[in-house]
C-alpha positions as CSV (number, residue, x, y, z in Angstrom):
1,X,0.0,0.0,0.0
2,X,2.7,2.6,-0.4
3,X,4.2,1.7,3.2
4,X,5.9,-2.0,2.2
5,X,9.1,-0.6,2.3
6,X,8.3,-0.5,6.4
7,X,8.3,-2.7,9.0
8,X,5.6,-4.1,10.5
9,X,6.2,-2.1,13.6
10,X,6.4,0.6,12.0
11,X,3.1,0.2,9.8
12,X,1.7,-0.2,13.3
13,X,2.6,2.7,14.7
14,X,1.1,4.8,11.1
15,X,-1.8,2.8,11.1
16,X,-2.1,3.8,15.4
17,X,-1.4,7.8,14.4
18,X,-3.6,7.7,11.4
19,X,-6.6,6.2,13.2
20,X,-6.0,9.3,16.2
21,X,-5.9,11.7,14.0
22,X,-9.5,11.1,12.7
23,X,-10.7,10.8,16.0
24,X,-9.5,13.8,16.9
25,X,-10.5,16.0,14.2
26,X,-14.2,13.8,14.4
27,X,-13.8,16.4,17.8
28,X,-13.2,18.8,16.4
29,X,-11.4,20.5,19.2
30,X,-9.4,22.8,17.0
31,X,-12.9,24.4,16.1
32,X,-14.1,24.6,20.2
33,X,-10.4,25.9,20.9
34,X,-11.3,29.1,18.5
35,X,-15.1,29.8,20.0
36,X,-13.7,29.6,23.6
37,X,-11.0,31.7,22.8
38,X,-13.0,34.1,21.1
39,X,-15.9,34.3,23.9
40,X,-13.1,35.2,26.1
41,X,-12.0,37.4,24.7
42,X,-15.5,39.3,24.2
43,X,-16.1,38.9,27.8
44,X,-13.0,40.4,28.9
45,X,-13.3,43.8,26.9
46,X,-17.0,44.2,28.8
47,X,-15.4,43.6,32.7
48,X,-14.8,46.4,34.7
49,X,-12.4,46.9,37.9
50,X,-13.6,46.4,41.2
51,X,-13.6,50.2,41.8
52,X,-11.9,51.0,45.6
53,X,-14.1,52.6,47.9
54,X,-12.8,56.3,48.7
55,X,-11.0,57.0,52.0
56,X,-13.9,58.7,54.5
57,X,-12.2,62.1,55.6
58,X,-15.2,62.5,58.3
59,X,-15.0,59.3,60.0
60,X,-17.5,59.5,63.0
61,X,-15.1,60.2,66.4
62,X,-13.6,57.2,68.1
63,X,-14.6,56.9,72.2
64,X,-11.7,59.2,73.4
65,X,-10.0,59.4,77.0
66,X,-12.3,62.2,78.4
67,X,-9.2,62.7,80.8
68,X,-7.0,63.0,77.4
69,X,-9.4,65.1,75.8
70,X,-8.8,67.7,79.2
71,X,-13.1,67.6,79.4
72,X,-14.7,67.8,82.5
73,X,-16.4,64.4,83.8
74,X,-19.8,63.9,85.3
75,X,-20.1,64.6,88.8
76,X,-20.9,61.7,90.1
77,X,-22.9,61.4,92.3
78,X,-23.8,64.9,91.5
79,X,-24.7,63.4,87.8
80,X,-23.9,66.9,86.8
81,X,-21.9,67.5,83.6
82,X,-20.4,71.2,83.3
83,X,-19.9,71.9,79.7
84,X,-17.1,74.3,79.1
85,X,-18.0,77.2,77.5
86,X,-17.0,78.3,73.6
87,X,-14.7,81.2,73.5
88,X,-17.5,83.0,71.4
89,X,-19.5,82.7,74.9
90,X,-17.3,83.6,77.5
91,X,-15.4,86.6,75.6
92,X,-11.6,88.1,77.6
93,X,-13.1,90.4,80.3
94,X,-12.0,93.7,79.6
95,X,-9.2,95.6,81.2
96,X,-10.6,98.2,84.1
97,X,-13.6,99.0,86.2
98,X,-16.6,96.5,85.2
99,X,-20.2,97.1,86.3
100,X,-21.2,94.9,88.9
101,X,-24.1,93.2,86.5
102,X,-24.8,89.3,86.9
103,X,-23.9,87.8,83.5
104,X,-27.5,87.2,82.5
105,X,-28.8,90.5,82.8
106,X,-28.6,93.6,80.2
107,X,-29.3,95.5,83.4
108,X,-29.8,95.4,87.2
109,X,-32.9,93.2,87.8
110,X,-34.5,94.1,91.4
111,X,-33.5,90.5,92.3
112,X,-30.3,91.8,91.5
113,X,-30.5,95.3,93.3
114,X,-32.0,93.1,96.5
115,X,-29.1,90.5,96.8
116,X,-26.8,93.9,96.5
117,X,-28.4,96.3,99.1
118,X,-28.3,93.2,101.7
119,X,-24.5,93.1,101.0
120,X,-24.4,96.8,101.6
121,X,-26.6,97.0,104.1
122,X,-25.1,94.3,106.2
123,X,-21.8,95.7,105.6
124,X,-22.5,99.0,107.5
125,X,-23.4,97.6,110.2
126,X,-20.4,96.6,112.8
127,X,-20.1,93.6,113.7
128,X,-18.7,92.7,117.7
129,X,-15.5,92.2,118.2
130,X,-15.7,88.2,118.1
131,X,-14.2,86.4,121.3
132,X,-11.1,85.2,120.2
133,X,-10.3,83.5,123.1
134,X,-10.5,79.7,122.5
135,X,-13.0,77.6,123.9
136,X,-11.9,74.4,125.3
137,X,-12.4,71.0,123.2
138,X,-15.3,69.9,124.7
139,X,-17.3,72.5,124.2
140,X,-15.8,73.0,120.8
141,X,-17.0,69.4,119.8
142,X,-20.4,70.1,121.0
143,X,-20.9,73.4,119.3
144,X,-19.3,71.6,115.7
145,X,-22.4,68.2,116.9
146,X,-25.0,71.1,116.8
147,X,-24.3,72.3,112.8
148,X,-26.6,70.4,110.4
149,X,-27.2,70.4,106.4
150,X,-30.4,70.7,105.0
151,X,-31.3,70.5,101.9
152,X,-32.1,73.9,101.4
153,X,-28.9,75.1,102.5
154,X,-27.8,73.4,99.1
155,X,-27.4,75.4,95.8
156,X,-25.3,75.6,92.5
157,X,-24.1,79.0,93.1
158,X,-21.1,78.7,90.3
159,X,-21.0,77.2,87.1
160,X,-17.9,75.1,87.1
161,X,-15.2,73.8,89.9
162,X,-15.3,75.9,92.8
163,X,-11.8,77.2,93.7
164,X,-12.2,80.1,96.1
165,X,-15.0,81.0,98.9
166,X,-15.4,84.0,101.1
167,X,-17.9,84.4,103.8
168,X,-19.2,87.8,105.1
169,X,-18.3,88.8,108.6
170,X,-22.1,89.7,109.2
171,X,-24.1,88.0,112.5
172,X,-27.2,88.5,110.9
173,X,-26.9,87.4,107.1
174,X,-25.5,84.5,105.6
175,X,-23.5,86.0,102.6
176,X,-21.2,83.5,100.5
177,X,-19.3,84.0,97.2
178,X,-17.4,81.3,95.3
179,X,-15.1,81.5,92.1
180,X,-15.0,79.0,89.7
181,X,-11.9,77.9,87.1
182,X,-13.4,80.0,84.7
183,X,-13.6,83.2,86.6
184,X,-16.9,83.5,87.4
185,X,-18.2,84.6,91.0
186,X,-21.1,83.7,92.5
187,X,-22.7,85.3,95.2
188,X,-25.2,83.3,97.5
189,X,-27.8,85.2,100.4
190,X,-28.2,81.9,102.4
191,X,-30.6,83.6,104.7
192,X,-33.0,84.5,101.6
193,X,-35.0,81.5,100.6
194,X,-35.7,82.2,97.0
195,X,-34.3,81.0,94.0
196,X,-33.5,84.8,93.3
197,X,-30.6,84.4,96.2
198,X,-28.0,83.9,94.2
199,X,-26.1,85.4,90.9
200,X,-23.4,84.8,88.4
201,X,-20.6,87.6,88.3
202,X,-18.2,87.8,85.5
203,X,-14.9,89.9,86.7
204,X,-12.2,87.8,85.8
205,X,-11.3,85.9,82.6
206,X,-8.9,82.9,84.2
207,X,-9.6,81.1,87.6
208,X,-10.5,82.8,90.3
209,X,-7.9,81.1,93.1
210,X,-8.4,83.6,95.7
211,X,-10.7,85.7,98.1
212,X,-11.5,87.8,100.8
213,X,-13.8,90.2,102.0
214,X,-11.9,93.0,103.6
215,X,-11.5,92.6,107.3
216,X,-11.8,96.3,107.5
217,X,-14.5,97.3,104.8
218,X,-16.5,93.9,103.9
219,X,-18.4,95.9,101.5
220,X,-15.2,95.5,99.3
221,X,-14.9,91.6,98.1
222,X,-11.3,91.4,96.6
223,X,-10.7,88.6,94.4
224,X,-7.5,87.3,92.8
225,X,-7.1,85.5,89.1
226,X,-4.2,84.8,87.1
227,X,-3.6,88.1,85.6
228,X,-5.4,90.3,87.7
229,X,-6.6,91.9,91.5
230,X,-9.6,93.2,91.7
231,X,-11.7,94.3,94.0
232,X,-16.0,94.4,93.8
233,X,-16.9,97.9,95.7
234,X,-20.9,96.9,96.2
235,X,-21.4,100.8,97.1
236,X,-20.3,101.9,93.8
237,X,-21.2,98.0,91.8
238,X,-18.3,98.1,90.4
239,X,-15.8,95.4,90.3
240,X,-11.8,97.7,90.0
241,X,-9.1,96.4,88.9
242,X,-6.1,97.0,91.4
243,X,-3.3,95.2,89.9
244,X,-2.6,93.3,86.4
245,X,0.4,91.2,85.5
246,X,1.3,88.9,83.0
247,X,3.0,86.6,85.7
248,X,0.0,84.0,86.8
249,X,-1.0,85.5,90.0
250,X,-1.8,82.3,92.7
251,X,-2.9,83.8,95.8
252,X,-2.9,86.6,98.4
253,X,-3.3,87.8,101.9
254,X,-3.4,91.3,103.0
255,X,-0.4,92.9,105.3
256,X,-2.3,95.1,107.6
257,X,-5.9,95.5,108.8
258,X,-6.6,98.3,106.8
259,X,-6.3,96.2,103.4
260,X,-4.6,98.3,101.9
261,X,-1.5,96.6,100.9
262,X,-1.1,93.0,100.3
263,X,1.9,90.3,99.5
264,X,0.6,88.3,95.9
265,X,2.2,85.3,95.1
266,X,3.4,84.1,91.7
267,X,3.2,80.3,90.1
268,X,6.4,81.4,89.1
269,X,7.4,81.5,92.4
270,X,7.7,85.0,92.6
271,X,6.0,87.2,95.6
272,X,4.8,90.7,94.8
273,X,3.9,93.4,97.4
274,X,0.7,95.3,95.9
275,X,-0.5,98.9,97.2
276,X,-4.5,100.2,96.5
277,X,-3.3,103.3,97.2
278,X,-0.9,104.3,94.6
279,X,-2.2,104.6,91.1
280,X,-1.4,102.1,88.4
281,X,-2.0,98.3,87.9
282,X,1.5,97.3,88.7
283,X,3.3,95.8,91.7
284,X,5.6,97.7,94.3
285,X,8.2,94.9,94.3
286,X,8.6,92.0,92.7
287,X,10.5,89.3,95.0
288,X,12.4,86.4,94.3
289,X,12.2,84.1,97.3
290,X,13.7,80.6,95.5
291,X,10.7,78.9,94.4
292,X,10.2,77.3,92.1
293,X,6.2,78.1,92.4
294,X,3.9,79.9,95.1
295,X,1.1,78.4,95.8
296,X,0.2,80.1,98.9
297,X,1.1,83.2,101.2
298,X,-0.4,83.8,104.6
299,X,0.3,86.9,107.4
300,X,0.8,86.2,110.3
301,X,-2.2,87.6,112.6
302,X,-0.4,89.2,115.1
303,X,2.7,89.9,113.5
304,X,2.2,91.4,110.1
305,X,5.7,91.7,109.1
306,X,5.8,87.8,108.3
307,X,4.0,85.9,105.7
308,X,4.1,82.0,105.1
309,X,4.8,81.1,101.5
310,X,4.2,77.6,100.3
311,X,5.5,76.4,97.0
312,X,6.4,73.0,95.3
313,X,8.5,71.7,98.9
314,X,9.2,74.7,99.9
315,X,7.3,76.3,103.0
316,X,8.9,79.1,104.4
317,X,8.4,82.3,106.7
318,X,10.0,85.6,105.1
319,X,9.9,89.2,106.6
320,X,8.1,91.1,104.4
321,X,10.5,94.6,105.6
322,X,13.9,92.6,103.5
323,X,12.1,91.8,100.5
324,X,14.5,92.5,97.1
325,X,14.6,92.0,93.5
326,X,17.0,88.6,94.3
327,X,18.6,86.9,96.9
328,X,15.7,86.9,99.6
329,X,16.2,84.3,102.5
330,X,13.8,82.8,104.5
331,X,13.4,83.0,108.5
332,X,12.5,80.0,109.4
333,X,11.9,76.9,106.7
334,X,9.4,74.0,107.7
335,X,10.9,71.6,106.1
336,X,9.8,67.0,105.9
337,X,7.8,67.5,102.6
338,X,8.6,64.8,99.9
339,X,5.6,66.0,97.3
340,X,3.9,69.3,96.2
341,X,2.4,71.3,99.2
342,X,-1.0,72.9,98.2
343,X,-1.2,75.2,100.9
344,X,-0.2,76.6,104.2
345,X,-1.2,79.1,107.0
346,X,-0.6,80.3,110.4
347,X,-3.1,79.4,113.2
348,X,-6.0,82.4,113.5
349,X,-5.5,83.8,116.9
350,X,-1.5,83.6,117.9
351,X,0.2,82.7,114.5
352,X,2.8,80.1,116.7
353,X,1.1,76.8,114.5
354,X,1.1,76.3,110.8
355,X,-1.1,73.8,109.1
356,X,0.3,72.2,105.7
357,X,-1.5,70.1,103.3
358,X,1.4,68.1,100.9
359,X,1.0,65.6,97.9
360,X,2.7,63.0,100.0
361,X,-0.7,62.3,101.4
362,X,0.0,64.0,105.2
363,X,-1.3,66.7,107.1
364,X,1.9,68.7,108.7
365,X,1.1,70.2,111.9
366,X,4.1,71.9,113.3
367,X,5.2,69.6,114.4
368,X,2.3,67.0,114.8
369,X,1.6,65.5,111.3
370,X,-0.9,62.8,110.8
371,X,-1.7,60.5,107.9
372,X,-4.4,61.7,105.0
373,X,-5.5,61.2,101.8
374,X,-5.0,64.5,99.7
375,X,-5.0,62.1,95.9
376,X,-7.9,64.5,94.8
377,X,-6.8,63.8,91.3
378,X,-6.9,65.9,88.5
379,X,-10.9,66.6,88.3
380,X,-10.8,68.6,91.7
381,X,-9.3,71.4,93.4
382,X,-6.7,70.1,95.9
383,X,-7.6,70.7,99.3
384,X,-6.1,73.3,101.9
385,X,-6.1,72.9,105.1
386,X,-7.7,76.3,106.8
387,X,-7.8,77.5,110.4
388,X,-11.3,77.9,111.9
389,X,-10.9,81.0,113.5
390,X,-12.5,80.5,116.4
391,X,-10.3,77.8,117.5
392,X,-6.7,78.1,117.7
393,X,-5.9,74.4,117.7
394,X,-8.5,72.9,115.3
395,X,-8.7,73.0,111.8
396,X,-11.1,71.5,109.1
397,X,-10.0,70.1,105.5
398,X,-11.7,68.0,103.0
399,X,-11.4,64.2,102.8
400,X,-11.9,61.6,99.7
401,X,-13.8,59.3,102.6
402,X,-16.6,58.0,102.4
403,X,-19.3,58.7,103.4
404,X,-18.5,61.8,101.6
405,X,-17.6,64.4,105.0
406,X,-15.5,67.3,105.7
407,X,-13.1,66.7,108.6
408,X,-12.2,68.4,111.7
409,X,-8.7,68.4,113.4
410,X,-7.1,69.3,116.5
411,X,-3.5,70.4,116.3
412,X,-2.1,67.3,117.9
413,X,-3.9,65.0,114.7
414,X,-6.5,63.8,116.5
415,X,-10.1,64.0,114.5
416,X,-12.5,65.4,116.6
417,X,-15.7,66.4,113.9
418,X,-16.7,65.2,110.8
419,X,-19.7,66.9,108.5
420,X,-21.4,64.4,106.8
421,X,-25.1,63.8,105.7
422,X,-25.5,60.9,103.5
423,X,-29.0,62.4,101.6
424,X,-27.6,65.8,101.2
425,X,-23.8,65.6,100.9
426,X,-22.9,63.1,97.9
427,X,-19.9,65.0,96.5
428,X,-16.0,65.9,97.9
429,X,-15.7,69.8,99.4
430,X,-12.1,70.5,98.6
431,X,-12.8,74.0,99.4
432,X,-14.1,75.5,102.6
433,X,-14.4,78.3,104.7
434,X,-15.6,79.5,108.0
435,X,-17.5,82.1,109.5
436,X,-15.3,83.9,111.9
437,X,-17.8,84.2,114.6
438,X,-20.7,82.1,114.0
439,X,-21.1,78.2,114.0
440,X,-21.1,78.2,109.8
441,X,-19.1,76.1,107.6
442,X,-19.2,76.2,103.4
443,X,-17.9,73.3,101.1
444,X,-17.9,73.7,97.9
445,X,-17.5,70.8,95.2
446,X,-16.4,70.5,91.6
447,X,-19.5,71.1,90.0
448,X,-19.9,74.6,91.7
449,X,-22.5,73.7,94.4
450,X,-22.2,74.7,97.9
451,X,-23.2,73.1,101.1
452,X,-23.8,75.2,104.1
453,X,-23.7,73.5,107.7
């Protein structure tokens, strides 16, 4: 057959890849091969990309730290949340005299003109001169077993953290004012029942860290922020401005009974003696006394030539007379603390104690100190430790215990009072004061509420 030249084997094999290649082409798979190739083909052309979804710019807020994010936390038990206010709504009070108007009010209201003519009225009137002879301990106790809270001796006087208090000398009238850490002022007629009793003040643009009535004219409330003294003259409502600095004012005490001058202290650690009388905003002398910051400064009651200064360690006793630019040293340095001190005064009646609050979780009574919890964190004002003046060897301070209390000491460490009522006081007092002849005690809380026993 055309193949006989080849051996059978051979033959075999044609015959084998002759017979395959019908088969395969009966399949025409050369044909399928094409029409697949060419569908895919026509479906690739038609397929789009997967397109990537954008990158959100305004992705909703994670959960934040509220600590982190420096926003005040609810007031628990309080359940009270102070929002800080916008810039837009609490505008840089203006340099100089302000009218004495409450912050929601165009004009004096006669709610207004009522809270002020009590303040005046009470202030003409002279008090007595208050025993200040010191009543022994037992009588002491029973007198601080006879104050009581009630509930409506309980108001939101403030908007924010309380960080200052002053109490009106008056016998007859119960006159309080706070500041807050965002320089508002509040002022509180305890004795009048009606809402109306109370109103917001806006003299200051920073914290308001400091306060006093004058001992000599209580008509004149002088309070003390950052970057400025000023004093609220309710004869003439009108809040002055004595003294501006760029420095970060901390606190101040006046050198003489008169109020005229007064030693300021710095957070720089700087102290500054301050005179009403001569004109300008600026300091007689600024000191350096080697701190690193001023927390505090107390006079001495008796002898007004000394003031206490408390700082970051540092609590010392300088003479006011031998103040300079640089180089000032101190009298008398109390020394043991290992943390911050937040404050320090002298004893009311002889000035021979000094009470010191420190970080280090102690109470310093020269020389007696005794164990206590001052970790008041960052959400409240640290406490200070404050004379009552009545007593020359007891003092009252705040506490982180609970039930929630303000604590009473006597000089030697011993607790001899606490002020609690568990339906009425739910929240820590860092700050308190004392009415320096009557059986009346303030504590004011982070949310700007006072409590009056």
């Amino acid at each position: 057959d055309g193949y006989s030249h080849l051996s059978a084997y051979e033959r075999k094999r044609l015959k084998n890849i002759t017979e395959n290649a019908k088969f395969f082409a009966a399949l025409k798979l050369h044909e399928s091969a094409a029409r697949l190739n060419q569908i895919a083909t026509k479906r690739q052309s038609h397929v789009t990309k997967r397109r990537k979804p954008k990158k959100v710019e305004d992705e909703t807020a994670r959960r934040r730290s509220m600590r982190l994010l420096r926003v005040e936390p609810l007031d628990i038990p309080l359940l009270e949340t102070p929002a800080r206010p916008e810039a837009e709504e609490y505008p840089q009070v203006p340099v100089g005299p302000l009218p004495m108007v409450p912050e929601d009010q165009a004009e004096n209201s006669k709610w207004t003109e009522a809270l002020l003519s009590t303040w005046m009225r009470i202030s003409e009137l002279k008090a007595e001169d208050a025993d200040r002879g010191t009543p022994d301990i037992k009588r002491y106790q029973e007198s601080l077993s006879s104050m009581v809270l009630r509930e409506e001796n309980i108001r939101k006087v403030v908007k924010a953290r309380v960080c200052s208090m002053a109490i009106h000398p008056s016998e007859s009238t119960i006159l309080v004012a706070a500041g807050d850490k965002w320089g508002h002022i509040g002022l509180w007629n305890v004795s009048c029942r009606s809402e109306e009793g109370a109103h917001i003040f806006i003299p200051h643009s920073f914290q308001v860290s400091c306060m006093h009535f004058s001992p000599c004219n209580p008509a004149h409330l002088l309070s003390l922020s950052s970057d400025s003294l000023r004093c609220g003259d309710v004869t003439r409502a009108v809040f002055d401005e004595i003294c501006r600095s760029e420095e970060n004012f901390s606190s101040f005490d006046f050198l003489e009974e008169s109020a005229s001058t007064a030693i300021v202290g710095h957070w720089n650690g700087h102290v500054a003696v301050v005179d009403r009388r001569t004109p300008g905003m600026s300091s007689e002398l600024s000191a350096d006394i080697g701190f690193r910051r001023t927390r505090t400064v107390h006079v001495h009651p008796v002898n007004k030539q000394y003031f206490l200064a408390a700082g970051s360690v540092d609590v010392c006793v300088f003479d006011v007379r031998y103040l300079k630019a640089k180089g000032n040293k101190p009298l008398s340095s109390l020394t043991g603390h290992t943390k911050s001190v937040a404050s320090a005064y002298f004893s009311p009646v002889t000035g021979s104690r000094v009470v010191t609050v420190c970080a280090d979780d102690k109470l310093r009574m020269f020389l007696f100190p005794c164990r206590h919890n001052n970790n008041t964190g960052h959400w409240l004002s640290r406490f200070r430790a404050i004379w009552d003046p009545k007593q020359e060897h007891c003092f009252l301070v705040g506490s982180m215990a609970q039930p929630r209390q303000i604590q009473v000491f006597q000089d030697t460490g011993k607790l001899l009072h606490s002020f609690c009522n568990v339906d009425c006081l739910s929240s820590v007092c860092s700050i308190n004061v004392v009415h320096p002849s009557q059986n009346i005690l303030v504590g004011g809380n982070s949310s700007g509420r006072l409590h009056v026993f």
